[in-house]
C-alpha positions in Angstrom: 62.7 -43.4 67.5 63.7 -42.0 71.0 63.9 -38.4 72.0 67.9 -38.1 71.5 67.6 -39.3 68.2 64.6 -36.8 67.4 66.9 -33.8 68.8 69.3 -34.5 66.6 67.2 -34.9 63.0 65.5 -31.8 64.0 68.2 -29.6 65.2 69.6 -29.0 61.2 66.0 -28.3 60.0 65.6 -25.8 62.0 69.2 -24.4 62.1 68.6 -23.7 58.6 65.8 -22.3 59.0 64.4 -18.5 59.3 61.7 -17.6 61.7 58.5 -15.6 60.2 55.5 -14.0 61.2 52.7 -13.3 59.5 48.7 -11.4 60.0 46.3 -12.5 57.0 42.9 -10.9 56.7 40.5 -12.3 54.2 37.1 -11.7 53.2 34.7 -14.6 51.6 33.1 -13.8 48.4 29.6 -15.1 49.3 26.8 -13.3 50.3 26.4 -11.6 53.6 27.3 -9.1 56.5 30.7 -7.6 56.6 31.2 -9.7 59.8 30.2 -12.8 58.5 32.3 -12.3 55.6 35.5 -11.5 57.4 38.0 -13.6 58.9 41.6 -13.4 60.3 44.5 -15.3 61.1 47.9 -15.1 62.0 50.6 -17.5 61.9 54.3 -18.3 63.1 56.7 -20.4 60.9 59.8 -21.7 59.4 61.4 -21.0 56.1 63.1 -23.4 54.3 64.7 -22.3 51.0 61.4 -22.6 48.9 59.2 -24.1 51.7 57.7 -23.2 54.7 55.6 -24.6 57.3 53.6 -22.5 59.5 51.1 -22.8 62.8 48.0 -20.5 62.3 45.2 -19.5 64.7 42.7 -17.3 63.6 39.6 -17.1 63.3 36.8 -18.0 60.6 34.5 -15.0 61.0 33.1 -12.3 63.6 30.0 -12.8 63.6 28.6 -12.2 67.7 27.8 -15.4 69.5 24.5 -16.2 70.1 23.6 -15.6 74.4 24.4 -19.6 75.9 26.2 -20.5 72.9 29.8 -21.7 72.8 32.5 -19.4 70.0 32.7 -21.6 67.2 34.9 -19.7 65.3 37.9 -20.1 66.3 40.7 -22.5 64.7 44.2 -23.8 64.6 45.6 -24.8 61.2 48.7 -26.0 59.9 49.8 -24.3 57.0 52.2 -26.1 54.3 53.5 -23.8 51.9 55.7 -23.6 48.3 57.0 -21.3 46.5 56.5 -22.6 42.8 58.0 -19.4 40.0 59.6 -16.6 41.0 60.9 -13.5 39.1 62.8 -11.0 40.6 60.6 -9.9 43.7 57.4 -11.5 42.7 56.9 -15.1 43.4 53.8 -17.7 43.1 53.0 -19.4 46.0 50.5 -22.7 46.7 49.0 -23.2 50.5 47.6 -26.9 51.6 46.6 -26.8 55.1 44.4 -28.8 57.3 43.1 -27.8 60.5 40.4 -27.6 63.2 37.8 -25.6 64.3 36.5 -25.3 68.2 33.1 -26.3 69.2 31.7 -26.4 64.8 29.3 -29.1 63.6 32.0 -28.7 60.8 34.9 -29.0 62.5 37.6 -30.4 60.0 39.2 -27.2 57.9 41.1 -27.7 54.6 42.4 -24.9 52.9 43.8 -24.3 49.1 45.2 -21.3 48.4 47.4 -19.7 45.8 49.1 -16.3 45.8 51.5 -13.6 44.5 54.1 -12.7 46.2 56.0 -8.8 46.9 59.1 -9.1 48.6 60.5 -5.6 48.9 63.6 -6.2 51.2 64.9 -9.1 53.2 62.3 -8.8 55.9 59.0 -7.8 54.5 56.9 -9.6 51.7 53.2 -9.0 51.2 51.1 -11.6 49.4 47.9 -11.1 47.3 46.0 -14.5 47.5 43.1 -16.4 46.6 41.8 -19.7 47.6 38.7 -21.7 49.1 38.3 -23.4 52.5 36.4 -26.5 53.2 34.4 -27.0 56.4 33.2 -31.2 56.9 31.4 -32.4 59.6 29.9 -35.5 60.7 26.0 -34.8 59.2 27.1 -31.3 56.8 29.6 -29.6 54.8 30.5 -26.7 53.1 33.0 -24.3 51.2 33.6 -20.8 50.7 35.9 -19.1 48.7 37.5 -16.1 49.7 40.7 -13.5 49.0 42.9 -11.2 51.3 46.4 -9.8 51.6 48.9 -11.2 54.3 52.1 -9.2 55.8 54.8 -11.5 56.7 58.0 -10.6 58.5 61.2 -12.6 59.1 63.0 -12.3 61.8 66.3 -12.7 59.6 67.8 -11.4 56.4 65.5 -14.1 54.4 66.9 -16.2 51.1 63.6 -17.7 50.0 64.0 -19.3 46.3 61.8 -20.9 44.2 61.4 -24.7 42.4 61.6 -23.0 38.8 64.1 -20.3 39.4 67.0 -23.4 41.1 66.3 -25.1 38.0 67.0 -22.4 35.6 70.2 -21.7 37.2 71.1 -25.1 36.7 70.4 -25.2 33.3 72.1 -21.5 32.4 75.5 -23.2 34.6 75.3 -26.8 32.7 74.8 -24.5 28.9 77.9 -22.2 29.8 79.9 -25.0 30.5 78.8 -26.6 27.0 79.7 -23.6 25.1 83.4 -23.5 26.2 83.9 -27.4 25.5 82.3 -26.9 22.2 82.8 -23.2 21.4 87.0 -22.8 22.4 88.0 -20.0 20.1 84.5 -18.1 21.1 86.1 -14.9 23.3 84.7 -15.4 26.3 81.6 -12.8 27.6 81.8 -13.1 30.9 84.4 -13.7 33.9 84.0 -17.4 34.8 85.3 -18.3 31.0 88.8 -16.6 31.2 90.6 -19.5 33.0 89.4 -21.7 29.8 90.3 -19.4 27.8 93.3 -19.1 28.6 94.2 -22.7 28.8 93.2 -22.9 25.2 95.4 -20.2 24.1 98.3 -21.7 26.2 97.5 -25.4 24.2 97.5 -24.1 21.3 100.6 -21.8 21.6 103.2 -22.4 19.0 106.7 -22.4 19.2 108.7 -20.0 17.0 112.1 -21.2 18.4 
């Protein structure tokens, strides 16, 4: 695949796409000092009806470098994300990322996370989570669960959906349309039925003349 041909699959993706941003601090649940507990991140991405995809760097606690030591808490991450229910302005989210972390004997970072999701207006949403991150290295690994609360803005009037809310709609459309085939002298509840309504009455007009 050449460049050209790249441009051109990627250029409707992200047409259709709404810019966010987004700050998420987190604290582990294990034991130990508020700095070594804490960590935060933020992250830039792109909305796609009910996914996203986001670039994160963050880092995984603040804990002060020891003197001649290199920062190995910093990390880049790339953040998958899908919204799976949603009702009304809450919605439940699942996070799969993988990413990397600078100058750690554990240097590979996966991350599972799920959340609940506010979403007051078109711009804001805040998101309640909880999830577990998993540090491997070549001789070592480890895990730590943790929670936090993220603030995520888009930079456009956002139309995020959900997998289960699509698929009720289409299942409330396909039972309407049932009901008028199978119900025709039913008198019709709500706006979209009056056309076939009105075609039945019109078939099964009699002529007095």
């Amino acid at each position: 695949m050449n460049l050209k041909t790249l441009i051109i699959v990627l250029l409707p993706l992200v047409g259709f796409s709404q810019t966010y941003v987004s700050v998420m601090p987190s604290l582990y649940t294990g034991a130990g000092s508020f700095a070594q507990r804490s960590s935060c991140d933020f992250e830039i991405g792109k909305q796609w009806d009910a996914f996203s995809a986001g670039l994160d760097i963050g880092k995984t606690s603040f804990v002060k470098k020891q003197r001649n030591a290199k920062d190995s808490t910093w990390d880049i991450e790339l953040r998958p994300n899908l919204n799976i229910f949603q009702q009304g302005k809450f919605t439940n989210t699942l996070t799969i990322g993988i990413g990397y972390i600078f100058n750690s004997s554990q240097n590979i970072l996966t991350e599972f996370t799920t959340g609940i999701e506010y979403t007051p207006n078109k711009h804001f949403s805040y998101n309640w989570y909880f999830g577990t991150y998993y540090f491997t290295g070549n001789s070592s690994a480890s895990s730590n669960n943790f929670f936090g609360v993220s603030v995520m803005y888009y930079f456009m009037e956002t139309t995020r959906k959900s997998i289960f809310e699509r698929e009720e709609k289409r299942e409330k459309t396909k039972a309407t349309k049932t009901r008028l085939y199978t119900e025709p002298n039913r008198e019709p509840t709500i706006r979209s039925e009056w056309p076939y309504q009105f075609q039945n009455m019109k078939n099964s007009t009699i002529s007095l003349g």
